[in-house]
C-alpha positions in Angstrom: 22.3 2.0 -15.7 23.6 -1.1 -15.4 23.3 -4.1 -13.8 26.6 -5.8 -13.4 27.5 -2.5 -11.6 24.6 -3.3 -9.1 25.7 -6.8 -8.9 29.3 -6.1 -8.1 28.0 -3.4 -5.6 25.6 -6.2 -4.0 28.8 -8.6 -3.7 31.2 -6.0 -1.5 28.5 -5.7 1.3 29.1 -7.0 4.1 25.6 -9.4 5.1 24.7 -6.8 7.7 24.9 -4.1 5.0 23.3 -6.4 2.7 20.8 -7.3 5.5 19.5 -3.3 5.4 18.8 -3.2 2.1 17.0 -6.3 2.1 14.7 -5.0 4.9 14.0 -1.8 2.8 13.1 -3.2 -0.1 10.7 -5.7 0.6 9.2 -5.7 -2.8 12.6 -7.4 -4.1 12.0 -11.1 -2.0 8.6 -11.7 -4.3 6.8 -14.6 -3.2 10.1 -17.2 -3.7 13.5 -15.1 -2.3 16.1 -14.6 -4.8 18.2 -17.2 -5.5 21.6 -14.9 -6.6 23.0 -11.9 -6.7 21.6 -11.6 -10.0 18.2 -12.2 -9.4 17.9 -9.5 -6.7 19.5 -6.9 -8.9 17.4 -7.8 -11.2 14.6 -7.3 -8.8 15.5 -4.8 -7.4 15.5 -2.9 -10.9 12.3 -3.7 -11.6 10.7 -0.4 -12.7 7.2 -1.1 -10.4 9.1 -1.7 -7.1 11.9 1.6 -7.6 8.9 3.5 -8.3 7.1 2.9 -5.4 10.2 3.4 -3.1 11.0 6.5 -4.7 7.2 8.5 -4.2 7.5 7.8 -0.2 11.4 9.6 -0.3 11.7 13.3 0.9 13.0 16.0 -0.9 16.4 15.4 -0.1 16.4 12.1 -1.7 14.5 13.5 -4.3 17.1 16.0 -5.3 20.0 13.4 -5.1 17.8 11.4 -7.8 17.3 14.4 -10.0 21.3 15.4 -9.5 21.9 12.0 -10.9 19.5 11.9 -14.0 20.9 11.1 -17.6 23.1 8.5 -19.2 25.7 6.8 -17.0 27.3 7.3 -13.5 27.9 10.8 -12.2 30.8 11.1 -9.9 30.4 12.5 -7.0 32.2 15.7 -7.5 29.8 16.5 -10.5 26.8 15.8 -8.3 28.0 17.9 -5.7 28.3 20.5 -8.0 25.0 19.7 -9.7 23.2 20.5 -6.0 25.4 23.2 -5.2 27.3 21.8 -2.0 30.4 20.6 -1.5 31.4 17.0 -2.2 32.1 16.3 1.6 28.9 18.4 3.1 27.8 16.0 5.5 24.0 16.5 4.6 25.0 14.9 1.0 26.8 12.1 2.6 23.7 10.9 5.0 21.0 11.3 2.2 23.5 9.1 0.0 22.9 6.9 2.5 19.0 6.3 2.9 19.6 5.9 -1.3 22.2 3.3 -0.8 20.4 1.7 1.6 17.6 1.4 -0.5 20.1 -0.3 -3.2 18.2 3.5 -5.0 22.2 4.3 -5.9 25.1 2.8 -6.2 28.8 3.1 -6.7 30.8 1.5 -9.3 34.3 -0.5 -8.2 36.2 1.4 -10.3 36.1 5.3 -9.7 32.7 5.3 -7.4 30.8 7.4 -9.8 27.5 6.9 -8.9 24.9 4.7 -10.7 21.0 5.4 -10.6 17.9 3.3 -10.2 15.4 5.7 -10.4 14.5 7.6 -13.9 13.5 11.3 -12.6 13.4 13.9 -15.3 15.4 16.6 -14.3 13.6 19.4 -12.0 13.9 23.4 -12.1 16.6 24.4 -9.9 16.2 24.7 -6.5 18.3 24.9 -3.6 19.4 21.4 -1.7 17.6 21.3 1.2 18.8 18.2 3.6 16.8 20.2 6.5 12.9 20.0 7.0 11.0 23.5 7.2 9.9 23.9 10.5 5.9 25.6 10.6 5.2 28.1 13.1 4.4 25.9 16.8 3.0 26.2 20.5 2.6 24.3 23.5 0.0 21.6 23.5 -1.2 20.2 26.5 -1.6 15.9 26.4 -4.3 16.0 28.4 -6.3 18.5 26.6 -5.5 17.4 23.7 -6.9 13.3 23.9 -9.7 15.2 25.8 -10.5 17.5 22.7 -9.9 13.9 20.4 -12.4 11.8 22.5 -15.1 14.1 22.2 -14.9 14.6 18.8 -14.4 10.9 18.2 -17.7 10.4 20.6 -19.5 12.8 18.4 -18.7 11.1 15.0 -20.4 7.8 16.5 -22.9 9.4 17.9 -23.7 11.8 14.4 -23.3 8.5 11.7 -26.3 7.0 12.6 -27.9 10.1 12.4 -26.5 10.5 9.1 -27.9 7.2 8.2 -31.4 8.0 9.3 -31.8 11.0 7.6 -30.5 8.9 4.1 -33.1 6.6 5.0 -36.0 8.5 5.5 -34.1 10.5 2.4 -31.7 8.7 0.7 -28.9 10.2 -1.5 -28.6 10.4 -5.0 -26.4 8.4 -7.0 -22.5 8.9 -5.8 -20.4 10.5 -8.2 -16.8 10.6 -9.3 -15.8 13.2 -6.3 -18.0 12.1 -3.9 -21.7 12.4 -2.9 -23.7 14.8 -5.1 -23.1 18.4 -3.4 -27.3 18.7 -3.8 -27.5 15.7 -1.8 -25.2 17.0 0.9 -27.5 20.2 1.2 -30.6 18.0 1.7 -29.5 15.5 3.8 -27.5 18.3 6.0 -30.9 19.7 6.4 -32.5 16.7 7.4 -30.0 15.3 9.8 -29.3 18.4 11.3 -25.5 18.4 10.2 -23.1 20.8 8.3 -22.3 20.6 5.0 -18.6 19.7 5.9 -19.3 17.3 8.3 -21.9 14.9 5.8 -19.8 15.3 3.2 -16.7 13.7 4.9 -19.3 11.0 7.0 -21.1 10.1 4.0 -17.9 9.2 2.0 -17.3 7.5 4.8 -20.0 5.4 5.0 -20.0 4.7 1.5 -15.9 3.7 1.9 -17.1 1.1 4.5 -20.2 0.0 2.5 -22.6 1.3 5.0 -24.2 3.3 2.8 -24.6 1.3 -0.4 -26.9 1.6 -3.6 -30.3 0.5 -4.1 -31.1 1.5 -8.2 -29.9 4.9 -8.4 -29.8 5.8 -5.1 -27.7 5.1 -2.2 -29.7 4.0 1.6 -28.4 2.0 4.8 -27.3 -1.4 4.3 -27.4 -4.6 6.0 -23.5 -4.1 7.2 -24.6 -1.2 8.3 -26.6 -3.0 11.4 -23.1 -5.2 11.7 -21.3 -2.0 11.9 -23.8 -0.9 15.2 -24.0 -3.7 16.8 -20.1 -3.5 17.5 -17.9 -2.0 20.3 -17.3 2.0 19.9 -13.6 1.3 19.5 -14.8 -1.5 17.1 -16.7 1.3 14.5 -14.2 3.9 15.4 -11.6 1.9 13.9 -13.6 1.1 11.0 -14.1 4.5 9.8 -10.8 5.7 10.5 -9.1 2.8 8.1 -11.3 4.2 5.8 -10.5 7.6 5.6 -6.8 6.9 6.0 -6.9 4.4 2.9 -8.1 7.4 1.0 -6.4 9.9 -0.8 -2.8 9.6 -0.1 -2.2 13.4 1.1 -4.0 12.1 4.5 -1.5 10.1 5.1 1.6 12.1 4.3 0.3 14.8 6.6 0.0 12.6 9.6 3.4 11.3 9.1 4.4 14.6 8.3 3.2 15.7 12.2 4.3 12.4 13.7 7.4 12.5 12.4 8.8 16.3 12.5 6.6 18.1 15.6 8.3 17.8 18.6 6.7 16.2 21.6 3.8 18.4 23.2 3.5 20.8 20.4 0.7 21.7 18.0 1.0 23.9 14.6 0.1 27.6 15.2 -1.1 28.0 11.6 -2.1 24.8 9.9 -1.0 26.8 6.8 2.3 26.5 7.8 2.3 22.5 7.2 2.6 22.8 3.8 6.1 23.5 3.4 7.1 20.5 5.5 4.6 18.3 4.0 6.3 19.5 0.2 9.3 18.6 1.8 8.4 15.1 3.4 6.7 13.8 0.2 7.3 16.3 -2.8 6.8 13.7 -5.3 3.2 12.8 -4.1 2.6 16.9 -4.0 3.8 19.0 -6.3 0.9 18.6 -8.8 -1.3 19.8 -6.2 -2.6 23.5 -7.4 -3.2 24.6 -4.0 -1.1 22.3 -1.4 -2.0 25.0 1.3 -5.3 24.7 1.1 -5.1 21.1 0.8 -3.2 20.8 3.7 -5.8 22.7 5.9 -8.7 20.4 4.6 -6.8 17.3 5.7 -6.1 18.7 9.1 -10.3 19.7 9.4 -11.1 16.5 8.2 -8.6 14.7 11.0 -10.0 17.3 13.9 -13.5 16.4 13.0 -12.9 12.6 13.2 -10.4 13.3 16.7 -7.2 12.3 14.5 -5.9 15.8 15.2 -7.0 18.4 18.0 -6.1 21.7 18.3 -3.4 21.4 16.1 -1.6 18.8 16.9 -1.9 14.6 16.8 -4.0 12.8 18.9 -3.0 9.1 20.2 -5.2 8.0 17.4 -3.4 9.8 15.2 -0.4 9.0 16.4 -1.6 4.9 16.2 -2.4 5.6 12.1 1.2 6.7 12.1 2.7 3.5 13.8 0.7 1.1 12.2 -0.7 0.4 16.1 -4.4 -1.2 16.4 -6.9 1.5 16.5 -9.5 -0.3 18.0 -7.1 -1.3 21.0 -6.2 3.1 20.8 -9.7 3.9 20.9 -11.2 0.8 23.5 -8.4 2.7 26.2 -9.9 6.6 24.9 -13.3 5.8 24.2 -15.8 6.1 27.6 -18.1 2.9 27.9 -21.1 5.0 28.1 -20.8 4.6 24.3 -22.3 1.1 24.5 -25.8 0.6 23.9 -27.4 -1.7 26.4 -30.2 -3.5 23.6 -29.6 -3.9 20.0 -32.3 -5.4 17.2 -31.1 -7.0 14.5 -32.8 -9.3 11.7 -32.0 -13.0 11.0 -32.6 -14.6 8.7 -31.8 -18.2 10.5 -29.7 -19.9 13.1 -26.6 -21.9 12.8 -26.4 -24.6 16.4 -23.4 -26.6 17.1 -22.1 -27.9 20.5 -18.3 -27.6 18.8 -18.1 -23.8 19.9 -14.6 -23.6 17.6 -16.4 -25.0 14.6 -18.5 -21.7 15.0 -15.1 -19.5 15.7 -14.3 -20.9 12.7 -17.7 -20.1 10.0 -18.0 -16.7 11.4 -14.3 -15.8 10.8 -14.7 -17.9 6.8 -13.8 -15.3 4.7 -15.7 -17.8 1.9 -18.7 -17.6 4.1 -19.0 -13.7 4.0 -22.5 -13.2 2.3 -23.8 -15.8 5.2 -22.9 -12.0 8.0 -22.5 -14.4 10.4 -22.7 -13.2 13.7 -22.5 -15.2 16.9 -25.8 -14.6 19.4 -25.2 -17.3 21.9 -21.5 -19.5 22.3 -23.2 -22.5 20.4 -25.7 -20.3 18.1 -24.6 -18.1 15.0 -26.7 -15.8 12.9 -27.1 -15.9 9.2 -28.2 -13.1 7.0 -29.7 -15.7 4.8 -33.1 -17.9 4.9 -32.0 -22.0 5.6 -31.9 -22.8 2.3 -29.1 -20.2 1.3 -27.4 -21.0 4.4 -27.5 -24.4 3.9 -26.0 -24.0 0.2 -23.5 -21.4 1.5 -21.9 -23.7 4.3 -21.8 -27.1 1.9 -20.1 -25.4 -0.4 -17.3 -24.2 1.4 -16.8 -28.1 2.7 -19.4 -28.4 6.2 -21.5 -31.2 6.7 -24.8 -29.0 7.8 -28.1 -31.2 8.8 -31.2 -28.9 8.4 -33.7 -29.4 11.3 -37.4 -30.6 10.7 -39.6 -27.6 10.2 -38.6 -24.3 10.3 -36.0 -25.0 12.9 -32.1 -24.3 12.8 -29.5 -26.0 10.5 -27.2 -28.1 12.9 -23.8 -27.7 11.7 -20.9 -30.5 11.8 -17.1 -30.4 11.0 -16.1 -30.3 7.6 -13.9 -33.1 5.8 -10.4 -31.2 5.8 -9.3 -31.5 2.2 -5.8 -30.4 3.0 -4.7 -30.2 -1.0 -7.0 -27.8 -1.9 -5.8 -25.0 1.0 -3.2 -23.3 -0.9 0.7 -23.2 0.7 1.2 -21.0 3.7 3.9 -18.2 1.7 7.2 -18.6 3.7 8.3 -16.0 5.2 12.1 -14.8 4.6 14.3 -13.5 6.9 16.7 -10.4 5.6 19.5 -11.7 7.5 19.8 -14.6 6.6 18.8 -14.7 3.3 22.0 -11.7 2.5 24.4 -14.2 4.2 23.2 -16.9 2.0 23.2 -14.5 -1.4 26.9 -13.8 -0.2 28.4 -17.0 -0.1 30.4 -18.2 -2.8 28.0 -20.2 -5.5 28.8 -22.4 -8.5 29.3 -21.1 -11.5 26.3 -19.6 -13.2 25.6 -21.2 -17.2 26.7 -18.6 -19.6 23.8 -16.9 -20.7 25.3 -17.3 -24.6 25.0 -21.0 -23.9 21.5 -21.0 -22.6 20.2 -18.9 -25.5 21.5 -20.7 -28.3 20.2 -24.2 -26.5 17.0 -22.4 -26.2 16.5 -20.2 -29.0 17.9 -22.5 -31.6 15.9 -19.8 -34.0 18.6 -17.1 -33.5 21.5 -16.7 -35.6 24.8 -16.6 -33.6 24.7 -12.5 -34.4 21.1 -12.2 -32.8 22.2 -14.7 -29.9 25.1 -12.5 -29.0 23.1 -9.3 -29.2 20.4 -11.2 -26.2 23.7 -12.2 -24.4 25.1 -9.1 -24.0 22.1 -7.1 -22.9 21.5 -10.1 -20.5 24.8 -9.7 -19.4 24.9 -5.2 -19.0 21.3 -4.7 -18.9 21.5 -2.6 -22.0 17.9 -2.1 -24.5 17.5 -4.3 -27.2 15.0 -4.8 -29.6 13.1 -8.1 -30.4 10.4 -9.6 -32.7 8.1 -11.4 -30.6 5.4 -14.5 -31.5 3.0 -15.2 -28.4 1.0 -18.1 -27.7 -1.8 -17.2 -30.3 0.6 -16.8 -32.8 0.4 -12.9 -33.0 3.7 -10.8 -34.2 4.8 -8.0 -31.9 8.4 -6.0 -31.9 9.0 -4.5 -28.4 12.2 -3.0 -27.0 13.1 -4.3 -23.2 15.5 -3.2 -20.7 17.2 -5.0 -18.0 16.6 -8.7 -19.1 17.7 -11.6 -17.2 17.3 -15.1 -18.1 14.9 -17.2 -15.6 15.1 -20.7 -16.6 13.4 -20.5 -20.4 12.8 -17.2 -20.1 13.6 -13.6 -20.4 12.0 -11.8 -17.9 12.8 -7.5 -18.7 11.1 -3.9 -18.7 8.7 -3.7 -22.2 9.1 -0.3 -22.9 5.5 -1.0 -24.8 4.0 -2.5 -22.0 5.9 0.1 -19.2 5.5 -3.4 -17.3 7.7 -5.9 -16.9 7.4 -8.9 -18.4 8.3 -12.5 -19.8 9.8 -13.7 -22.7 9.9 -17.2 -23.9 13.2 -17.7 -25.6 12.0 -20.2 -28.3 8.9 -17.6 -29.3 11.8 -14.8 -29.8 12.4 -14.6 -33.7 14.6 -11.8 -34.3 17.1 -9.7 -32.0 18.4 -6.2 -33.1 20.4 -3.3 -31.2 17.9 -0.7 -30.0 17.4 2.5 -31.6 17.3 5.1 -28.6 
């Protein structure tokens, strides 16, 4: 692999083409955009970023990447070969292209043999499969469908707090690595009324979203538990479905899987028959699974009990996890307003009064001010978990000016001094396009990297500096010795370096992280043994 290929590549695009890949591979702006052509190669090598791009690719992509394993470019008629097609099939051509796209492959100037980012061992043989498996379908009605979603979704709110009660009145034992105890399911299915199946998903749940929380060794209610029920039903809907799709990542690779490859108004016949198009959509994330089927069918239970799925096939709220759409705006247009309670109790510990009603907009949404639960009761009145004193504490250390009231009265609150150096820069935000037109325009010449390594690592002989230079320059391994800060001796072996002011910032094969080196602490430079 190497990088001046990758930078050469990067330099023929045309800032539209250059644009694309910018926009899929987010992770290669960083908090500061590049400032060459250099830089973003070297970014865009960066072993943590390729790797995450590479587990959401389907198995098409995969295969390219596997076709393309070991030293050096492939050409293109050796990797058609590899997969078993011919070198013009037009499947090859447009799964080259998400890769390219992706800056995942790239050609070299000279004969356009193919160059690699990924590192994929090579797989057992298997045919190239640019199509996805289609599982057995049927007709699905809309209608019945969000109908068949809404009541189950109805009937999750309406089971949690009964959940809840029974862990009250009986609470679980300790959670453990897979979940709530299996003897605590039993129990509290038999106190609550419930089926195994059904606890067992809610109480992770609630335990995700810290409504269930410990207490010693055993898990009860908690206080955000009276914050969750005192919200809108499209409010807590929302809140437990973020939770379970945060969660293992098959649940999410499923409901792509569906939104992305069932055709409108359908629904899967056999849930079984998912698996071979899930495989296919994310094999990389799937194929240590022992049983994928089975897997496959629990995910679908799981997102029919919570109205994520019905009757085989997405609901608009599964369809809204797919998009990245607001679920509580989904569920407020599913959900019936029946759902509402019309009186809710709730503890407080004391009241926060100020006429300035955006001063309060403001303390309630204070991420700093969480432990306060602030809630707002009246549009110049907030409620705080906490007794006065706490509250008091809480507020003047995030900056407010509160007043405490004689007696046991409210604390009165007043705008803060805004100490503008301590809020930390807003992160700019970058815009592909014009950040590829800018990377494409001609730019002064760039210091030899020879020249900056022996000004900066003075230590080196001229032999060791031009051994850094040249892997600097190709990207090739090298070995160093390295003294840190603390004066402790390490030997690592980087790929990929690039200098960054008086740095070398690579791979550690050690570390499998990237890294930085500071020139002047690097004491000795030898060619790699691989």
């Amino acid at each position: 692999m190497t990088r001046g290929a990758l930078v050469g590549w990067l330099g023929r695009l045309a800032p539209d083409e250059l644009g694309a890949v910018l926009r899929r591979r987010p992770d290669a702006l960083g908090a500061t955009p590049p400032e060459d052509l250099v830089q973003l190669a070297a970014r865009l090598l960066a072993r943590t970023g390729v790797d995450e791009v590479v587990a959401t690719l389907p198995l098409p992509a995969v295969q390219v990447l596997e076709g393309l394993s070991g030293p050096g470019p492939v050409p293109l008629p050796e990797l058609a070969d590899r997969l078993g097609v011919a070198v013009d099939d037009p499947a090859l051509d447009a799964t080259l292209q998400v890769l390219l796209q992706r800056a995942l492959v790239w050609p070299s100037e000279d004969d356009g043999a193919l160059y690699s980012a990924a590192l994929l061992p090579q797989a057992p043989a298997e045919p190239f499969q640019p199509a996805p498996p289609a599982p057995s379908l049927l007709p699905a009605d809309r209608s019945a469908v969000r109908d068949a979603a809404v009541r189950a979704a109805t009937l999750l709110l309406e089971r949690l707090p009964v959940l809840l009660d029974a862990a009250a009145a009986r609470p679980l034992g300790r959670q453990r690595s897979g979940g709530v105890a299996v003897r605590e399911q039993r129990r509290l299915a038999l106190a609550s009324g419930l089926d195994e199946p059904t606890v067992a998903l809610l109480a992770d749940l609630a335990v995700a979203a810290r409504l269930l929380g410990a207490d010693g060794v055993r898990l009860v209610p908690t206080v955000a538990y009276d914050d969750w029920a005192e919200r809108a039903p499209a409010d807590r809907l929302a809140r437990l479905l973020k939770e379970w799709w945060s969660g293992p990542p098959l649940r999410q690779v499923v409901v792509r899987a569906m939104h992305d490859h069932l055709p409108p108004d359908t629904a899967v016949a056999d849930v079984s028959s998912l698996a071979p198009l899930v495989r296919w959509t994310a094999p990389l994330q799937t194929r240590e699974l022992d049983d994928l089927g089975a897997a496959v069918i629990g995910v679908v239970a799981e997102a029919t009990l919570l109205g994520v799925c019905a009757s085989g096939a997405l609901s608009p709220l599964g369809r809204a996890l797919a998009d990245g759409r607001s679920l509580s705006d989904v569920a407020q247009r599913l959900l019936p307003a029946a759902l509402a309670d019309t009186l809710h109790v709730r503890g407080v510990g004391s009241v926060i009064i100020s006429d300035d009603t955006a001063l309060l907009d403001e303390i309630v949404a204070a991420e700093g001010l969480a432990p306060l639960k602030l809630h707002r009761i009246a549009p110049t009145v907030a409620g705080s978990a906490l007794s006065p004193v706490d509250t008091l504490a809480a507020l003047r250390s995030a900056g407010y000016r509160p007043a405490r009231d004689a007696g046991p009265g409210p604390v009165r609150l007043h705008r803060a001094r805004v100490d503008h150096a301590r809020r930390p820069p807003a992160r700019p935000t970058v815009d592909p396009g014009e950040l590829a037109v800018r990377l494409l325009v001609p730019q002064q010449r760039r210091p030899d990297p020879l020249d900056v390594i022996r000004q900066r690592a003075p230590q080196l002989n001229p032999e060791q500096a031009q051994l850094l230079a040249a892997a600097v320059e190709d990207g090739s391994p090298v070995w160093i010795r390295y003294v840190d800060a603390s004066g402790r001796t390490s030997e690592r072996v980087i790929d990929n370096a690039h200098l960054s002011g008086g740095n070398i910032d690579a791979w550690c094969r050690m570390r499998r992280d990237d890294r930085a080196f500071t020139l002047d602490k690097i004491v000795a430079v030898a060619p790699a043994r691989v």
